[in-house]
C-alpha positions in Angstrom: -15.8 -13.3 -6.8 -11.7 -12.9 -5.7 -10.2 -9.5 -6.1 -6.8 -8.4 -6.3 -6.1 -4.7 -5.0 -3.1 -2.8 -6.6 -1.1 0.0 -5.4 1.2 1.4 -7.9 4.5 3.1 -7.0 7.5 4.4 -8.5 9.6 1.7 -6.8 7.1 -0.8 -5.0 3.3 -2.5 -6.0 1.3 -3.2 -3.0 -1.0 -6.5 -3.4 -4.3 -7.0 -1.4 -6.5 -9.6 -2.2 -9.9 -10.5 -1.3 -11.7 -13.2 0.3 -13.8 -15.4 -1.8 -16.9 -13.8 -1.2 -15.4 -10.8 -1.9 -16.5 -8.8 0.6 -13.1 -8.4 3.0 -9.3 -7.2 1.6 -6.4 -8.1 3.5 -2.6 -7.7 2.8 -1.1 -9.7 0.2 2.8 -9.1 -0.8 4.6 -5.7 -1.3 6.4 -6.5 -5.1 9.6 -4.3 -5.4 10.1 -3.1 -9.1 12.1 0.1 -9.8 10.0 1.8 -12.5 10.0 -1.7 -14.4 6.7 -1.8 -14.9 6.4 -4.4 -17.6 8.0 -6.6 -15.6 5.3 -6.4 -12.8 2.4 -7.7 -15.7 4.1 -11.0 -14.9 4.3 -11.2 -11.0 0.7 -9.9 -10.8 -0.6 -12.9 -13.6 1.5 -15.4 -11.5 -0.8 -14.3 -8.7 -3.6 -14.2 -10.5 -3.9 -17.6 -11.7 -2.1 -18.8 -8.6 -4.8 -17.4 -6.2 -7.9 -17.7 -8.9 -8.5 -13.8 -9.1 -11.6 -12.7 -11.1 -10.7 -9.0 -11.1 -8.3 -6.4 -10.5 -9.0 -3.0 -8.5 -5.9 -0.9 -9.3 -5.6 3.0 -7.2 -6.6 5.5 -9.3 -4.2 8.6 -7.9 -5.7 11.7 -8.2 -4.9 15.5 -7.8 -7.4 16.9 -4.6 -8.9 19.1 -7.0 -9.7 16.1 -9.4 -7.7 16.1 -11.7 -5.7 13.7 -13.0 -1.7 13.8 -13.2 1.1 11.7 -14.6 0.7 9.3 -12.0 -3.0 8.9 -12.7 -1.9 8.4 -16.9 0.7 6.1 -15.8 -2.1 4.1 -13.9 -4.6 4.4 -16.9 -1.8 2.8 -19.0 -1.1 0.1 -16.8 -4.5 -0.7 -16.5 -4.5 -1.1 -20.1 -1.6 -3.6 -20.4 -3.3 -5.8 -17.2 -6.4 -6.1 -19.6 -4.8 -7.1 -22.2 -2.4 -9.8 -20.5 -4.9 -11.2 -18.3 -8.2 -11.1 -19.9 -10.0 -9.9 -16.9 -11.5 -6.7 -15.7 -9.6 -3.8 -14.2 -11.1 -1.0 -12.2 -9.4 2.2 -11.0 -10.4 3.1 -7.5 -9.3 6.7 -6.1 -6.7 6.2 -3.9 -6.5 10.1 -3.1 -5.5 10.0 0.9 -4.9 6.0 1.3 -0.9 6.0 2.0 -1.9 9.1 4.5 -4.6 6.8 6.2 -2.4 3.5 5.7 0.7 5.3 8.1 -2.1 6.5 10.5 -3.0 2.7 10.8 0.5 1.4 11.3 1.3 4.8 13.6 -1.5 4.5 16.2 -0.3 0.3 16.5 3.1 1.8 17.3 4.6 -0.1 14.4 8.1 1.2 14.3 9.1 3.5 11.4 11.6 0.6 9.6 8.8 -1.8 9.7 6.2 1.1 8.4 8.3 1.4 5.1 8.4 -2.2 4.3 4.5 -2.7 4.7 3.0 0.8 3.9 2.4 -0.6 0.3 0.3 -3.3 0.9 -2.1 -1.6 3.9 -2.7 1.0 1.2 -3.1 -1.8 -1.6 -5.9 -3.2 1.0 -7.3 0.3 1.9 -8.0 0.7 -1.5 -9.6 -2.7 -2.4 -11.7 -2.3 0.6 -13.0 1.0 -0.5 -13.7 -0.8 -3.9 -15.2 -3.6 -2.1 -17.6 -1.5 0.7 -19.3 0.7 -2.5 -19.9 -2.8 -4.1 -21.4 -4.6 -1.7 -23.8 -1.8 -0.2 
């Protein structure tokens, strides 16, 4: 079974995908969107059918305390419109801590701070489908 992980920003969708076996994540593509986030339903079907994805794991951002905030509704909702566009399941993954433990990644291979910001996004994305991915498989 092929995953696709999701990391939804205000300005930029990280994409991980998995292998086929879907038991590893790695980096896919970091989608630059501006808040259009109607526009992304299409980029992420183009890679679904393109790359024969049987499921979507999409960050789930939530407050420490649990609870969940605007970003978390606006994930909920575009969860909502990638079921109904693509036909195939969507599951929300906390992502509480990933972007944190995505720069701590790229920091300790003294990847520069320029290249940092252009790939942050899809090391999260993968952090969070291989979170999905490890509580699945166990």
């Amino acid at each position: 079974m092929r995953y696709l992980g999701l990391d939804l920003g205000s300005r930029t969708l990280g994409v991980s995908i998995s292998d086929k076996s879907g038991m590893f994540a790695r980096t896919y593509s970091v989608i630059r969107h501006n808040e259009e986030y109607d526009r992304l339903l299409d980029d992420v079907k183009e890679i679904v059918l393109l790359e024969k994805v049987d499921a979507i794991v999409l960050g789930y951002p939530k407050n420490m305390n649990n609870s969940v905030g605007p970003k978390g509704e606006l994930s909920v909702e575009f969860k909502e419109k990638l079921e109904k566009v693509l036909d195939i399941p969507v599951y929300l993954q906390d992502e509480r801590l990933t972007t944190k433990q995505a720069h701590d990644v790229l920091i300790s291979n003294d990847t520069s701070r320029k290249k940092r910001k252009q790939v942050v996004d899809k090391i999260a994305a993968c952090i969070i489908l291989q979170s999905y991915l490890d509580k699945e498989n166990r």
